[in-house]
C-alpha positions as CSV (number, residue, x, y, z in Angstrom):
1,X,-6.3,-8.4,18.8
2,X,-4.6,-5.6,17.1
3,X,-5.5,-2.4,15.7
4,X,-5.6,-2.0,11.7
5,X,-5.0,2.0,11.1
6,X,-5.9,1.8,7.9
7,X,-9.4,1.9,5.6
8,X,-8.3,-0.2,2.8
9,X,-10.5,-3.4,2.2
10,X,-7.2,-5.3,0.6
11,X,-5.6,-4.9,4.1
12,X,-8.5,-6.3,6.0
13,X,-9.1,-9.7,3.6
14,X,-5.0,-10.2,3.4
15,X,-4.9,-10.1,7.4
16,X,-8.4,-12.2,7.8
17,X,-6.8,-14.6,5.1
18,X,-4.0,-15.2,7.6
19,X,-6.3,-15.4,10.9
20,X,-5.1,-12.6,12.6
21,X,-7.9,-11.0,15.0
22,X,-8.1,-7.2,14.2
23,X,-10.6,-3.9,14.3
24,X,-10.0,-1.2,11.5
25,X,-10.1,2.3,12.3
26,X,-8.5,5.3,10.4
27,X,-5.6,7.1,11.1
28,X,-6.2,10.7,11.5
29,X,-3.4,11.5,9.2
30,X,-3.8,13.8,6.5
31,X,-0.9,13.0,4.0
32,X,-1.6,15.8,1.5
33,X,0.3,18.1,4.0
34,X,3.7,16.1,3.1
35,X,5.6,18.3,0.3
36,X,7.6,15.5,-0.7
37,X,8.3,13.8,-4.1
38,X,10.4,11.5,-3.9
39,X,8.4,7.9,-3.7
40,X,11.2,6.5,-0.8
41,X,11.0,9.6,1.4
42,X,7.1,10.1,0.8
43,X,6.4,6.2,2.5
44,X,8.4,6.7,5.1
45,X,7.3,10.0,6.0
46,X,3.5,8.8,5.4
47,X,3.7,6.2,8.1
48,X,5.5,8.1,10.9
49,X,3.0,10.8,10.6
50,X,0.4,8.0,11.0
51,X,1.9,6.6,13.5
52,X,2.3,9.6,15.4
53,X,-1.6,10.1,14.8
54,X,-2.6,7.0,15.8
55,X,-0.6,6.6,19.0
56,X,-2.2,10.0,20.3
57,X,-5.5,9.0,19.0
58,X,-5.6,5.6,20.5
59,X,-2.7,4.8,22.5
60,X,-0.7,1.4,23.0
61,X,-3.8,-1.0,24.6
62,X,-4.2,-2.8,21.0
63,X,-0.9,-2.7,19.0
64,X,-1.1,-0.5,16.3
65,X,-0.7,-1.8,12.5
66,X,0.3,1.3,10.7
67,X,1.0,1.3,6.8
68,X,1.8,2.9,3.5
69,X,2.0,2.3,-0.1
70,X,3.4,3.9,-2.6
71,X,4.3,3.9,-6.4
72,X,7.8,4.1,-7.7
73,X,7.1,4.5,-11.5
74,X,10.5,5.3,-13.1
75,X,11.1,7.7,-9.9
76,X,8.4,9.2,-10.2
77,X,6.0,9.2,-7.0
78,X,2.4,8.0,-7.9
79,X,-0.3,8.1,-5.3
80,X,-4.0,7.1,-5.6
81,X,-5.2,9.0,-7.9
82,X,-7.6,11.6,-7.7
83,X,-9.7,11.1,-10.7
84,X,-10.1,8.7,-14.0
85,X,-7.6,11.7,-16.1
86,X,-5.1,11.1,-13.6
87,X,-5.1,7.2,-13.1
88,X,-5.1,7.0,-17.2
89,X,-2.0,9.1,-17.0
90,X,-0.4,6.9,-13.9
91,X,-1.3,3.5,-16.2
92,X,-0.2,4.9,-19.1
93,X,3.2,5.7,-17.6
94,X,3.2,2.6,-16.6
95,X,2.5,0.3,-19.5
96,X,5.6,-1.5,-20.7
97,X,7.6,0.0,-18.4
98,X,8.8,-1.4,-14.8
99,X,7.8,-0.1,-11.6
100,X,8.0,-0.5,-7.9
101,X,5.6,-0.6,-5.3
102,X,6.9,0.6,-1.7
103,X,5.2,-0.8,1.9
104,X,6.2,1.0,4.6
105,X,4.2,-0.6,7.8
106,X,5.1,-0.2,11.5
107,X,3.7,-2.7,14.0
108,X,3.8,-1.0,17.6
109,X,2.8,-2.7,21.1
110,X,3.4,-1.8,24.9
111,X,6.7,-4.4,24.4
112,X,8.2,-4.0,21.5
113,X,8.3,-1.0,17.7
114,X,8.7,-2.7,14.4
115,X,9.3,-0.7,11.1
116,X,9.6,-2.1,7.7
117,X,10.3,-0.8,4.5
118,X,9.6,-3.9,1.5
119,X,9.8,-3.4,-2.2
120,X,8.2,-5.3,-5.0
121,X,9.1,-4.8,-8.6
122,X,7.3,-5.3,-11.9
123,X,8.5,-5.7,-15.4
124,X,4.6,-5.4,-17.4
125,X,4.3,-5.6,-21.3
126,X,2.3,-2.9,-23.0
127,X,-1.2,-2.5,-21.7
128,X,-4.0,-3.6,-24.7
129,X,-6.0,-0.1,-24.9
130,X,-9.7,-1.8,-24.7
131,X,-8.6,-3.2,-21.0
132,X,-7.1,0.0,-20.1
133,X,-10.4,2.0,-20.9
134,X,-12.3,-1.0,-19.3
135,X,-10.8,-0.8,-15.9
136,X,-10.5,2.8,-15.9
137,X,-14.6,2.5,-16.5
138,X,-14.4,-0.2,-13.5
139,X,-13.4,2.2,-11.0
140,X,-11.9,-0.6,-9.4
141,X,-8.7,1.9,-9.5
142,X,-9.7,4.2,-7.2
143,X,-8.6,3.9,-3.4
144,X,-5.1,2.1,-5.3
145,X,-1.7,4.3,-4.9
146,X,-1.1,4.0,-9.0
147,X,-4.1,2.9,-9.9
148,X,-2.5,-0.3,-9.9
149,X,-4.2,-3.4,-8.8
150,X,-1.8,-6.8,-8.9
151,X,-4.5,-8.8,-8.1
152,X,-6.7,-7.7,-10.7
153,X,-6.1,-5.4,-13.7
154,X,-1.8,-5.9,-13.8
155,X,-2.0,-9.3,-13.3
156,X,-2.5,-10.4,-17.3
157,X,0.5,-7.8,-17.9
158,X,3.4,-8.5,-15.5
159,X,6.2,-9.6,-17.6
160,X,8.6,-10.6,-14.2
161,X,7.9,-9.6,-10.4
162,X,10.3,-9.4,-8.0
163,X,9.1,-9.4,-4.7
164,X,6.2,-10.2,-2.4
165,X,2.8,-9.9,-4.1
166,X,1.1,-9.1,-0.6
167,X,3.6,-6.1,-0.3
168,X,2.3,-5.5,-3.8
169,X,-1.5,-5.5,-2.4
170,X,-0.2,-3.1,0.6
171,X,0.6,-5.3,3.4
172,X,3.9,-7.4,3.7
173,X,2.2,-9.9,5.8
174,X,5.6,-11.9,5.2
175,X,7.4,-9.8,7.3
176,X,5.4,-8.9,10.0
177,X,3.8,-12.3,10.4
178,X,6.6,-13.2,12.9
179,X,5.6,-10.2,14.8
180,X,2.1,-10.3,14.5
181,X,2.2,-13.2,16.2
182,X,4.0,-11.8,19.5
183,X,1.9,-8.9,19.7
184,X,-1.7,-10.1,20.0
């Protein structure tokens, strides 16, 4: 059993699709204090100050699953977005155009501290403006750093990936499955 510090619902079904016994709980991070920009330094940051949140807040007797996501959009840090103005203007950027989404996720138990920082790249053709407006109007956006959803929206657009798709969702199961499996 470990513990999931995180509240995103794409996290939870990518770990119960791969059997691994978990509880979710937030983090107690705030990452609006972080005054950094630049998308590599903002992950990074991110998950050590969740880390550091977590461990005080609940300690090492379930290992801690710690992560963050990030977009890379032609160095340019996108986020989630705080409203449907803002993800139009993250899509927007990003139609036609390649990107990169950053996991950062740390996996820490009484025996051993795992960090991992993955990458996955897109190449998308132009988005069609009727299924921008329509997923904008979904609101299936929101809770998405870029407003960008692989598994959904993207998907009809990416022109080439390179990468894992899961560290696209915001979990590189492939790398911490190894891991995982030593520390519950």
């Amino acid at each position: 059993m470990l513990r999931l510090c995180s509240t995103s619902i794409v996290r939870k079904q990518i770990l119960e699709e791969y059997g691994i016994p978990f509880i979710q709980c937030d983090n107690g991070f705030d990452e609006e204090q972080l005054p950094l920009d630049k998308p590599e330094s903002f992950v990074y940051q991110a998950t050590l100050g969740k880390h550091k949140s977590a461990l005080s807040l609940y300690g090492l007797d379930l290992p801690l699953l710690i992560v963050d996501s990030v977009i890379d959009c032609q160095g340019i840090l996108q986020r989630k977005a705080k409203n449907k103005a803002e993800a139009c203007n993250f899509l927007e950027a990003q139609s036609g155009k390649t990107l990169k989404i950053l996991t950062c996720s740390i996996l820490h138990c009484k025996r051993f501290f795992y960090m991992d920082l993955s990458q996955t790249a897109f190449e998308f053709f132009p988005f069609a403006q009727q299924d921008l407006e329509f997923y904008l109007k979904s609101d299936l956006w929101q809770n998405k750093a870029g407003a960008v959803m692989v598994e959904g929206f993207h998907k009809n657009y990416i022109k080439q990936q390179v990468g894992a798709t899961s560290n696209a969702m915001g979990l590189n199961i492939e790398s911490l499955l190894p891991f995982l499996r030593n520390a519950v």
